[in-house]
PAMARGU-621571 format. One record per residue: residue number from 1; residue in three letters; x, y, z of N, C-alpha, C in turn; chain. Coordinates in steps of 0.1 Angstrom, whole numbers. Each point is the difference from the previous one (the first is absolute). Example, Ala and Ser with C-alpha at 12.3 -4.5 7.8 and 13.67 -1.06 7.14 Angstrom:
<atoms>
 drenpa lumke  n_c1  n_c2  n_c3 ca_c1 ca_c2 ca_c3  c_c1  c_c2  c_c3 mivex
      1   ala   132   -57    78    -9    12     0     9    12     0     A
      2   ser    -4    11    -7     9    11     0    -8    11     8     A
</atoms>
This chain:
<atoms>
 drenpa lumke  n_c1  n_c2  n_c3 ca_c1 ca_c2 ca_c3  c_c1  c_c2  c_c3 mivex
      1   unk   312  -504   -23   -12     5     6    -6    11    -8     A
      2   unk   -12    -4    -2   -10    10   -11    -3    15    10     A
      3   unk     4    13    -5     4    13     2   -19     5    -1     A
      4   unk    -6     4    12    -9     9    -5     2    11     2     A
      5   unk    -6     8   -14     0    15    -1   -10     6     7     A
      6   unk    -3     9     7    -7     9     6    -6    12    -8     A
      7   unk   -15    -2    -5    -4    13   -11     0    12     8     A
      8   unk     4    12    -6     0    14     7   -15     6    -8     A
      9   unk    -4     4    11   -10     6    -6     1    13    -7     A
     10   unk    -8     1   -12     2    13    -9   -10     8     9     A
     11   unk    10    16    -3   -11    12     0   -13     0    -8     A
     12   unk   -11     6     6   -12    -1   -11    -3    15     3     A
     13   unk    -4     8   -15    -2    12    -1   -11    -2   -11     A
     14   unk   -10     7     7   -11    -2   -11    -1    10   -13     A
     15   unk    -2    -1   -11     5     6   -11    -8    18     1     A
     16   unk    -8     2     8    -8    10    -1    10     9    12     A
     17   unk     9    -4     9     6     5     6    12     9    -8     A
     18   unk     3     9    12    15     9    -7    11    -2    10     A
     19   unk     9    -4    -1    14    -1     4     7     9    -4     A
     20   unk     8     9     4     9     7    -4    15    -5     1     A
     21   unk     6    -1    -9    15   -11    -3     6     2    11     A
     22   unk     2     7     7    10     6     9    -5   -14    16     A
     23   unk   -13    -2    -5    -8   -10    14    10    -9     1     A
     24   unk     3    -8    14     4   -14     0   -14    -7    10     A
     25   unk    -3   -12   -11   -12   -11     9    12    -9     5     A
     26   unk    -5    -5    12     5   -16     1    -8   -10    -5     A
     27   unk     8   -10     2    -5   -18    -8   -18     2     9     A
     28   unk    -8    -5    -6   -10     0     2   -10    12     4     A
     29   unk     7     6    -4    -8    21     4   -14    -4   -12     A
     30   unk    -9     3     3   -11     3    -8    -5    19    -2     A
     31   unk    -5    -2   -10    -6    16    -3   -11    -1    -9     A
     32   unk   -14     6     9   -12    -7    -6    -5    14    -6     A
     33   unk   -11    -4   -10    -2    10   -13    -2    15     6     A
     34   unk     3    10   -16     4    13     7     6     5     8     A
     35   unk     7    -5    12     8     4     7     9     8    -6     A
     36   unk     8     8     6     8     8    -2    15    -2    11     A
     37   unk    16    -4    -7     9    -2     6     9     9    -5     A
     38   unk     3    11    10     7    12    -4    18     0     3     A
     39   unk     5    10    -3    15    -3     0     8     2     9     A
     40   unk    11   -14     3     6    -5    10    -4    -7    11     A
     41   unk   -13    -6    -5    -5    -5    11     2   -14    -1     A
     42   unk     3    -5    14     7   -14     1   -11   -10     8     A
     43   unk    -8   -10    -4   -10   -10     2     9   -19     2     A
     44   unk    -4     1    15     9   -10     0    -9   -13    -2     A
     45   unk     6   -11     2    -6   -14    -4   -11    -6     5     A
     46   unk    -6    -4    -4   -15    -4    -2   -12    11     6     A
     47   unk     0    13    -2    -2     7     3   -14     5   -12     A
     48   unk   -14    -1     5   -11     3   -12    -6    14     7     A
     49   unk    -3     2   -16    -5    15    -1   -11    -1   -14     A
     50   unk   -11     4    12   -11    -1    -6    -1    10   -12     A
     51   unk   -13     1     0    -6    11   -22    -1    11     8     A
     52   unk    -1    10    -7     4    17     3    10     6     7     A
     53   unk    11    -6     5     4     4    14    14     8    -6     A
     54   unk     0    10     6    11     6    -5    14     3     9     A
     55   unk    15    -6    -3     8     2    10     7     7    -7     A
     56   unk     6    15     9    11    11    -8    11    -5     1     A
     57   unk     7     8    -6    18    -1     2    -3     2    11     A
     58   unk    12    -6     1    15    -4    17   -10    -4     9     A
     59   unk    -7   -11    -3   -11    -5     9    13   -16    -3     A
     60   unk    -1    -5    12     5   -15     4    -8   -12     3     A
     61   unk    -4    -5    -2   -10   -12    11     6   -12    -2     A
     62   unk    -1   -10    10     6   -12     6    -8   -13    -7     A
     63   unk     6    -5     6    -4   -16    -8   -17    -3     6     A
     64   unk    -7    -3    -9   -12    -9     7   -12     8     5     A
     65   unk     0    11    -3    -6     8     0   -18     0    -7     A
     66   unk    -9     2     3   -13     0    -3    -5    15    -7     A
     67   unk     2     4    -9   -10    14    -3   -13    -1    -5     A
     68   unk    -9     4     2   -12     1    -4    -3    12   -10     A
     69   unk   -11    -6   -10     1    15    -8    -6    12     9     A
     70   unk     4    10   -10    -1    13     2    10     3    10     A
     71   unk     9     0     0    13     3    12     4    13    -6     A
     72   unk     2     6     7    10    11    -7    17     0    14     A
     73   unk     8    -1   -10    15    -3    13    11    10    -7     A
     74   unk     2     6     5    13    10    -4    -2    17    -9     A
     75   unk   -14     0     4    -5    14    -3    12    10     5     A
     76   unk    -3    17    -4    11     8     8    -8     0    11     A
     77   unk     5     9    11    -2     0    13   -15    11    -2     A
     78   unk    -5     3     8   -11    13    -3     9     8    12     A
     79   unk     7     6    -3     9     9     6     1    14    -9     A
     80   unk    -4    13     3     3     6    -8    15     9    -6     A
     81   unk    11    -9     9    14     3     6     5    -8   -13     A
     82   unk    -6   -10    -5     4    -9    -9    12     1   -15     A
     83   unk     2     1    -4     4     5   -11     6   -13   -13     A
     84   unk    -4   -12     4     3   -12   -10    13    -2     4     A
     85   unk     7     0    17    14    -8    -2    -5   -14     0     A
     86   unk    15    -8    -3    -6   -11     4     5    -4    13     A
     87   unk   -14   -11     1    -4     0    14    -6   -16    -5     A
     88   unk     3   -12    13   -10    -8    -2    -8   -10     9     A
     89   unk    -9   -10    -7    -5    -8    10     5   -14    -1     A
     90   unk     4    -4    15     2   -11     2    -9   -10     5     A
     91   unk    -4   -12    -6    -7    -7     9     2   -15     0     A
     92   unk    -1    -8    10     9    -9     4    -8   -14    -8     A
     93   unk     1   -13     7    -6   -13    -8   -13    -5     5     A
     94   unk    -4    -4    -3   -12   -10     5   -17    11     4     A
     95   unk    -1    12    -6    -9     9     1   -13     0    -7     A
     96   unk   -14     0    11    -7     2    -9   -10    14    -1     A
     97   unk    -1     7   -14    -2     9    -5   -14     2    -2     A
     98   unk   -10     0     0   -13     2    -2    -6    15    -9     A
     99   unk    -8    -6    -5    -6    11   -11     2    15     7     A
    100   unk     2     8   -13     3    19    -1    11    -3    15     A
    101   unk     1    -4     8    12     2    10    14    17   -13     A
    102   unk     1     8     9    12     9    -7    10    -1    11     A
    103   unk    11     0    -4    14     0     4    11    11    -2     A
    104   unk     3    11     5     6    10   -13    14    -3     7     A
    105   unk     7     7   -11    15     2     1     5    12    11     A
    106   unk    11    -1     3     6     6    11     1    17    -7     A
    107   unk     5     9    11     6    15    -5    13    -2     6     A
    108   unk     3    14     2    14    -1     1     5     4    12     A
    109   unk   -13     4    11     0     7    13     5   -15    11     A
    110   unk    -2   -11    -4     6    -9    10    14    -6    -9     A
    111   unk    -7   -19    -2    10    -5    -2     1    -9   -19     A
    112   unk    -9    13    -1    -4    -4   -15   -11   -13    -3     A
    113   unk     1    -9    10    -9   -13    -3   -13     3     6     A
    114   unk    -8    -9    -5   -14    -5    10     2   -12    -7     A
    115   unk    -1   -13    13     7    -6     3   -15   -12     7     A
    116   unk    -1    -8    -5    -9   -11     5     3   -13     1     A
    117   unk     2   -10    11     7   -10     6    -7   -11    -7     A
    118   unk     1   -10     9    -6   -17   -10   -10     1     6     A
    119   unk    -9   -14    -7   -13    -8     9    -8    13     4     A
    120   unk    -5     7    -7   -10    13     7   -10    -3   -11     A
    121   unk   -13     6     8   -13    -2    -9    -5    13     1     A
    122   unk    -3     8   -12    -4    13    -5   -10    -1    -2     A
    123   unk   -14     0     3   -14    -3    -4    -5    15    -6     A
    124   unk   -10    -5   -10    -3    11   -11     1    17     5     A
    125   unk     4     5   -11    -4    15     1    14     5    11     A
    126   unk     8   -12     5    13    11    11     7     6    -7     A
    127   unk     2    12     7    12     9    -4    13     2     9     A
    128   unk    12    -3    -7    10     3     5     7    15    -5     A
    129   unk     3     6     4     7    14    -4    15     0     1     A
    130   unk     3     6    -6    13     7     0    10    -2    10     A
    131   unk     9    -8    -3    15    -1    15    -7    -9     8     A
    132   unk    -9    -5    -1    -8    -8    15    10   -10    -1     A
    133   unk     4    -9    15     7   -11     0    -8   -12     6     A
    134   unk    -2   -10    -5    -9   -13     6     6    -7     3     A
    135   unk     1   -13    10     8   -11     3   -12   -13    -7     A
    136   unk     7   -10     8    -3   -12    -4   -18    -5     6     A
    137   unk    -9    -7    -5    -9    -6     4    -9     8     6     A
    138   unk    -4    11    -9   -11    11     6    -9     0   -13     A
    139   unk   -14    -3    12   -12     4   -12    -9    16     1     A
    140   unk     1     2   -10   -10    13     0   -13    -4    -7     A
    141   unk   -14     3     5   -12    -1    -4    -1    10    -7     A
    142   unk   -13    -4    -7    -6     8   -14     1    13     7     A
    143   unk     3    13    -6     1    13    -6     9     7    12     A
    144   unk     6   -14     8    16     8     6     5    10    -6     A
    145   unk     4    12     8     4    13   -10    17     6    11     A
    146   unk     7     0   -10    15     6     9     4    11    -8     A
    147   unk     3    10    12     4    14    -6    19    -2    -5     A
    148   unk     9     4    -2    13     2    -2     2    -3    12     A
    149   unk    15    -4    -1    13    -7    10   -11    -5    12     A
    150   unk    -8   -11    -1    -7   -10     8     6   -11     5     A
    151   unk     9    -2     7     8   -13     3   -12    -6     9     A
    152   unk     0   -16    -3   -16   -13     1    16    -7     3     A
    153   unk    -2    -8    17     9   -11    -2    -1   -13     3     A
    154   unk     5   -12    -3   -10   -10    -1    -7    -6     9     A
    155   unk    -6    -9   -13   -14    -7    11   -11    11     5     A
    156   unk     2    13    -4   -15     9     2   -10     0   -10     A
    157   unk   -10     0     8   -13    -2   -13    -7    14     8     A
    158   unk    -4     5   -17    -2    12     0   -16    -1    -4     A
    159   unk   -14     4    11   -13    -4    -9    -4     6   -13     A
    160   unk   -14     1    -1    -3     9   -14    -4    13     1     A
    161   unk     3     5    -8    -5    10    -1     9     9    10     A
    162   unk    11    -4     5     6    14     5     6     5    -1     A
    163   unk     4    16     2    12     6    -4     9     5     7     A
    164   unk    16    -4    -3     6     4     8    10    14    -5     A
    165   unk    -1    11     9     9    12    -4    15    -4    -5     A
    166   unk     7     8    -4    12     1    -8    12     1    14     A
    167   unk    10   -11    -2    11    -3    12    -3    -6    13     A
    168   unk   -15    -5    -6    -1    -9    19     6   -16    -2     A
    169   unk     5    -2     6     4   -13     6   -11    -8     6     A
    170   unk    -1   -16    -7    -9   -10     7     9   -11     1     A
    171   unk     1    -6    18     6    -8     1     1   -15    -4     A
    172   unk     4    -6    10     2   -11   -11   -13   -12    10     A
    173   unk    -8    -7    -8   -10    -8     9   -13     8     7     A
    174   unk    -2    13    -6    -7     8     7   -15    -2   -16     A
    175   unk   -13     4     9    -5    -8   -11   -12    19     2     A
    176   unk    -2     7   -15   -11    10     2   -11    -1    -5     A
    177   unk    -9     0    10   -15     2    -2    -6     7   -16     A
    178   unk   -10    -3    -6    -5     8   -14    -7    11     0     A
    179   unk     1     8    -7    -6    12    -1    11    12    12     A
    180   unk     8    -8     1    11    10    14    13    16   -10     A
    181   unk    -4     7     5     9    10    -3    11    -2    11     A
    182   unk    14     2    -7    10    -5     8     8    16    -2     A
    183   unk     8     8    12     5    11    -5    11    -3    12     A
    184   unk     1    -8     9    16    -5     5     1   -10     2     A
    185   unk    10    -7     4     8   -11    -1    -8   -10     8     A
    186   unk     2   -13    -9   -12   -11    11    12    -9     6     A
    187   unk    -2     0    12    14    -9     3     2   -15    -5     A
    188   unk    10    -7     6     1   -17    -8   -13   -10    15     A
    189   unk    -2   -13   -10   -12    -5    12   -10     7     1     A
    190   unk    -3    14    -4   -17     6     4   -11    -5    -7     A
    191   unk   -10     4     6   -10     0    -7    -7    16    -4     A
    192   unk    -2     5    -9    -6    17     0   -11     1   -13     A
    193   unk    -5     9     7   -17     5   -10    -5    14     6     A
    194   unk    -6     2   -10    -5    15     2     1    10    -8     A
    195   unk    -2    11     3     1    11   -17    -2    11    15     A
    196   unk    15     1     3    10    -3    -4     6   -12    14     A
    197   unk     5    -6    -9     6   -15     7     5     0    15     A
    198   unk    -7    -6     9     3    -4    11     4   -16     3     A
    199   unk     7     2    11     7   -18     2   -12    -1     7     A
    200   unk    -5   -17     2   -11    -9     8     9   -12     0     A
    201   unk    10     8     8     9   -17     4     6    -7    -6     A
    202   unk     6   -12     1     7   -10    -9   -12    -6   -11     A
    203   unk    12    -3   -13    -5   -11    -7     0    -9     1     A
    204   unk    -8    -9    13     3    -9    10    -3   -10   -17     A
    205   unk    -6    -2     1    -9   -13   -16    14    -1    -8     A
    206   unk     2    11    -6    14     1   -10    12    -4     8     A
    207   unk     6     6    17    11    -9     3    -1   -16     2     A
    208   unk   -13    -3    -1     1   -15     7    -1    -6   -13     A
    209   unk    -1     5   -11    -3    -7   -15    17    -1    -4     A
    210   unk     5    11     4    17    -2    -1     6   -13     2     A
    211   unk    -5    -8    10    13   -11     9     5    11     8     A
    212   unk     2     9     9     7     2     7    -4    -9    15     A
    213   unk     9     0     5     5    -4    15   -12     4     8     A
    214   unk    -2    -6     9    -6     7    13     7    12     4     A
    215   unk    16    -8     6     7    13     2     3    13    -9     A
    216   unk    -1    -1   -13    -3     9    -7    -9    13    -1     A
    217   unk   -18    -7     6    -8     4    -3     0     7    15     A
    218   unk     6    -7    10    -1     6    10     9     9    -1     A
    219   unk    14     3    -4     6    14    -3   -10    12    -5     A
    220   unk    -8    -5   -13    -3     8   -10   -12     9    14     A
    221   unk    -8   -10     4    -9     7     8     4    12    12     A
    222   unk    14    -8     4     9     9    13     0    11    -7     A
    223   unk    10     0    -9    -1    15    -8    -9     6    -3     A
    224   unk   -11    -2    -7   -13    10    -4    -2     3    18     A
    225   unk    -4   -11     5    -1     9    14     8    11     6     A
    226   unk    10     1     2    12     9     1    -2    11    -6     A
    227   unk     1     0   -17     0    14    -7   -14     7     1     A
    228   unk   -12    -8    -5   -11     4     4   -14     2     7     A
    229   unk     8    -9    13   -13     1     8     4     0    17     A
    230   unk    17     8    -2     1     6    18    -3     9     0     A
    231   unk     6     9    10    -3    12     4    13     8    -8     A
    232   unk    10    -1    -6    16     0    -1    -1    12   -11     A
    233   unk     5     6    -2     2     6   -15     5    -7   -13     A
    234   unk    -1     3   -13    13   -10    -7    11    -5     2     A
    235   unk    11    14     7    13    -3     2     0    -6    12     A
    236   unk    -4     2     8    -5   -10    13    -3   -18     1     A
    237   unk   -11     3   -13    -2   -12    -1    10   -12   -11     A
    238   unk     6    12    -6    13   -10    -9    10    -5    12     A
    239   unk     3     8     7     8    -1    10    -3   -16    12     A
    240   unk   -13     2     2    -4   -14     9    -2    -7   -14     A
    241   unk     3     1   -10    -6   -12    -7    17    -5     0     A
    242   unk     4     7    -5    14    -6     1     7    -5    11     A
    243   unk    -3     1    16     6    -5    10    -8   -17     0     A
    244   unk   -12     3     2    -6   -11    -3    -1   -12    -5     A
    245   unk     3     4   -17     0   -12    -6    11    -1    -9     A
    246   unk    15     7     6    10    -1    -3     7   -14   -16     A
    247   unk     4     7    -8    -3   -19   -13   -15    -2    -5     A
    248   unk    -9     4     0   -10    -6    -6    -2     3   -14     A
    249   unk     2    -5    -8    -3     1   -16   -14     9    -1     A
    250   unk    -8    -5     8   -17    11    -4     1    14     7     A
    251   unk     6     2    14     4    11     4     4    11   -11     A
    252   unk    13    -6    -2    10     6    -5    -8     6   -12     A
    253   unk   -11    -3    -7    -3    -2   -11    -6    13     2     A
    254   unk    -5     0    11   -13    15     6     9     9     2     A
    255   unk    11     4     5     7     3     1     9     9    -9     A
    256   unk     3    -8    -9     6     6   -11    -9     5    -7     A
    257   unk    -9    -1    -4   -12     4    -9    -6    15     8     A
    258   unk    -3    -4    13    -3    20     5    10     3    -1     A
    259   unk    15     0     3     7     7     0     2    10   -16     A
    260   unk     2   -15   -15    -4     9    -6    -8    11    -8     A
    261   unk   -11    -4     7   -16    12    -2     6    12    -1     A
    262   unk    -6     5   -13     0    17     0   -11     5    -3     A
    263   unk   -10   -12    -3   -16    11     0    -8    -1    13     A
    264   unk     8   -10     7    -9    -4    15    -8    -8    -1     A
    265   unk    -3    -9    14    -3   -14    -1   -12     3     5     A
    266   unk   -12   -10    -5   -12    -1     3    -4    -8    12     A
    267   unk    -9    11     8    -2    -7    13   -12   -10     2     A
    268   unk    -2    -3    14   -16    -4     1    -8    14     5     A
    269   unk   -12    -2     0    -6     8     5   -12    -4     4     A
    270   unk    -7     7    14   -13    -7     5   -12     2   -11     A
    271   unk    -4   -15     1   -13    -2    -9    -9     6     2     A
    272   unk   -10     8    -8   -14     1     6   -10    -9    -2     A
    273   unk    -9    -3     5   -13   -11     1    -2     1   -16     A
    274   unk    -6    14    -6    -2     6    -9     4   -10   -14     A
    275   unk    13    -3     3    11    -1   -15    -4   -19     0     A
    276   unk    -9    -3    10     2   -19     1   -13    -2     1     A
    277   unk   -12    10     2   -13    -2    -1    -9    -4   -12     A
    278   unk    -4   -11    -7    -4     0   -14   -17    10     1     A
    279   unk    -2     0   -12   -12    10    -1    -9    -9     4     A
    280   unk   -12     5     6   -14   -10    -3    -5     0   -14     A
</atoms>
């Protein structure tokens, strides 16, 4: 029986590019003109990288990956604590990167990394900072801005143009309005906007785009009702959330996440006419 061979695809590095020896590409990594591939940085398989884009040392990225020019990924931190240890960026497979997007390398005050998951879409001009942690399948719109140690976890889409302060937590499925200044923690399932960010309820659109359950979506709703919209205090209201819906995966989810807030969790607050009236 006649044997076929399977062609591996070559690396392609365009000749106007710089690689520094120390790089490893995988089988099919591209590197398009002038780019810049700095030392120890590991580019996994079929993974393209557009013209200008520059990735520092101890920068990682995953297979399958999309860069667009002008990227800059593994800058130092803008920390003025910094002092050139090493420190780096991880980022996972299947990502796409969009023009000037910056990504910088970690310090030394957390856990050394910033750290970005799979399937996420970076639209032009985002910034990621220093130590920030991302999960899986989160988009940020154009000129998304994250201060230091920002943990984003998945499935949150973050709009444009907003900025969120240094150590807040955004849950997972929770979707923020554009132009929103964010300075505490947005829970998982919310919806929140404002400067500075207020919840307006579930991401009703975004859970039902999920596949979850009825029974799911009815958990997710019991809870937001519960924490923010009885009469109860927080600890009060973790307390009936837990008698209530004793086992629920989306509970539990709210649950653990206020509990671990330490910049404090973003409430609702009464609307005024004012903020929903368009001009004549």
């Amino acid at each position: 029986m006649r044997r076929t061979l399977r062609k591996v695809k070559e690396t392609k590095i365009d000749p106007t590019a710089f690689v520094h020896p120390t790089a490893e590409l995988d089988a099919g990594a591209e590197v398009g003109p002038y780019s810049v591939i700095g030392e120890g940085v590991v580019i996994g398989k079929g993974t393209r990288i557009g013209s200008h884009t520059v990735i520092e040392k101890w920068t990682t990225i995953g297979e399958n990956c999309n860069i667009f020019q002008f990227v800059s990924i593994g800058a130092a931190p803008q920390d003025l604590g910094y002092k050139g240890e090493k420190t780096e960026v991880i980022i996972g497979d299947n990502n796409t990167i969009r023009e000037f997007v910056t990504i910088h390398r970690a310090t030394t005050k957390d856990k050394g990394k910033t750290v970005c998951g799979s399937n996420n879409l970076f639209m032009n001009y985002v910034h990621i900072a220093h130590d920030c942690n991302l999960g899986d399948n989160i988009i940020m719109a154009n000129s998304a801005t994250l201060g230091g140690h920002v943990t984003i976890e998945r499935n949150a889409i973050v709009g444009g143009l907003v900025a969120i302060h240094q150590h807040v937590r955004v849950g997972a499925y929770c979707i923020i309005g554009g132009a929103s200044a964010v300075s505490k923690d947005i829970p998982p399932y919310a919806m929140a906007v404002g400067n500075r960010a207020h919840l307006f309820g579930l991401n009703s659109v975004g859970i039902r785009r999920q596949g979850f359950s009825k029974k799911d979506i009815e958990d997710i709703k019991r809870s937001y009702t519960i924490l923010f919209r009885s009469s109860l205090n927080l600890n009060e209201a973790l307390e009936e959330l837990k008698r209530e819906l004793p086992g629920s995966t989306h509970a539990n989810r709210f649950i653990e996440f206020l509990k671990g807030s330490k910049r404090g969790v973003t409430r609702e607050r009464t609307k005024r006419k004012s903020e929903f009236q368009e001009e004549d």
